[in-house]
C-alpha positions in Angstrom: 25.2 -155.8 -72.9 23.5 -158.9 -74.7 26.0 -160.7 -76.3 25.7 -161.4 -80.2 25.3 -165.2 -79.5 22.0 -164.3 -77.5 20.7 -162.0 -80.7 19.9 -164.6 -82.9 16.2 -163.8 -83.8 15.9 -160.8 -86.5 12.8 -158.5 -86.2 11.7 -155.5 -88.4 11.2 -151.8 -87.0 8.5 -150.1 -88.4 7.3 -146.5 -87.7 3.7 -145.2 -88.4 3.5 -142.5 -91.2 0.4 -140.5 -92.4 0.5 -139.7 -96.3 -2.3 -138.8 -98.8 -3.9 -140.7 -101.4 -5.1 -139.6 -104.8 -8.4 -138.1 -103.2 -6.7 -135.8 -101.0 -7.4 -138.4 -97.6 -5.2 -139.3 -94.9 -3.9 -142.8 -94.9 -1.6 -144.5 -92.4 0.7 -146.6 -94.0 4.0 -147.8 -91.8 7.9 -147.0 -92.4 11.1 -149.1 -92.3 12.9 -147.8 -89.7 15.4 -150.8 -89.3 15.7 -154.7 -89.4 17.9 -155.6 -85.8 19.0 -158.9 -84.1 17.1 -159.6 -80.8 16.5 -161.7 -78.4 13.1 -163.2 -77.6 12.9 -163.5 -74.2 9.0 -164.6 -73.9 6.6 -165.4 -76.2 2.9 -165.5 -74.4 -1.0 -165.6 -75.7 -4.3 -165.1 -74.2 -7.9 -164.8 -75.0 -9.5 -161.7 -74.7 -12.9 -160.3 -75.4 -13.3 -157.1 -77.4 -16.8 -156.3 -78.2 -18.5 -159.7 -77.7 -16.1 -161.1 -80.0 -12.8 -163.1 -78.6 -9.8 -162.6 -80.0 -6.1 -163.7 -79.3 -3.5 -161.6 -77.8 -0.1 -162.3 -78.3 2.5 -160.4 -76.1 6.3 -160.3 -77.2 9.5 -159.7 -74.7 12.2 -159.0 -76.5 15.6 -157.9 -75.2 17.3 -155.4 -78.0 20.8 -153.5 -77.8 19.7 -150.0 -77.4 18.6 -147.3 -79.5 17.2 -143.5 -78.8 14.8 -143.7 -81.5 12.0 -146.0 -80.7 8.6 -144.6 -79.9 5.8 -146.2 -78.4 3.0 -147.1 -80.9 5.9 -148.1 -83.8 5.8 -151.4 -84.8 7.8 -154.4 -85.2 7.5 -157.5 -87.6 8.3 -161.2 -86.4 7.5 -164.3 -87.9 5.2 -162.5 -90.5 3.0 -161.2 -87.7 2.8 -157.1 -87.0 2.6 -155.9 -83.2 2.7 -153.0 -81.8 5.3 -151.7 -79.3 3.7 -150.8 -75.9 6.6 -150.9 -73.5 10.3 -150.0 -74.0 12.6 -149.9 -70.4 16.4 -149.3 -70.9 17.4 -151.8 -68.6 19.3 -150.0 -65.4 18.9 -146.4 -67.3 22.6 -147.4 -68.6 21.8 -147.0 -72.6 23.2 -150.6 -73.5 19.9 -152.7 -74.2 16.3 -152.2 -74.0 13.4 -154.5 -73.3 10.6 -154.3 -75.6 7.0 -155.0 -75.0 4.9 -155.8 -77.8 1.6 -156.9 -78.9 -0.8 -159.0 -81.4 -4.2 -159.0 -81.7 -6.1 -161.5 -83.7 -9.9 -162.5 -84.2 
């Protein structure tokens, strides 16, 4: 299990939630699910191109203790910067700590 020394970066956990507006349409706005104490275990970027335009990924690794309730597609906040969770492994299948895989995209 990471110890609490290691978790010394907090992050928000955020969870996609589809409500109505005045005119009856669907909007997507995103839900607190938590704020948690991680570890930042890489921090990369790249350029991409998407459409003949280039944009910026940025990839998180973060190690986390675990938790049962993370989806992929919910979203976590760092640094002011939203990204989207697109990898979650419970290291050894044991339930103490999962790595998370996230991403940034940016024009």
């Amino acid at each position: 299990m990471p110890t609490a020394g290691k978790l010394n970066k907090r992050i928000a956990i955020e969870r996609s939630v589809t409500t109505k507006n005045e005119f009856n349409e669907p909007i997507e706005t995103w839900h607190p699910l938590s704020a948690v104490w991680v570890q930042v275990i890489s921090v990369q970027a790249s350029k991409i191109e998407v459409g003949g335009a280039d944009m910026t990924a940025h990839r998180l690794s973060i190690l986390m203790r675990y938790r049962k309730d993370l989806h992929m597609n919910d979203s976590l906040l760092y640094q002011g910067k939203r990204y989207t969770i697109d990898e979650l492994d419970n290291v050894d299948g044991a339930d103490r700590e999962i790595i998370l895989g996230a991403v940034n995209y940016e024009s």
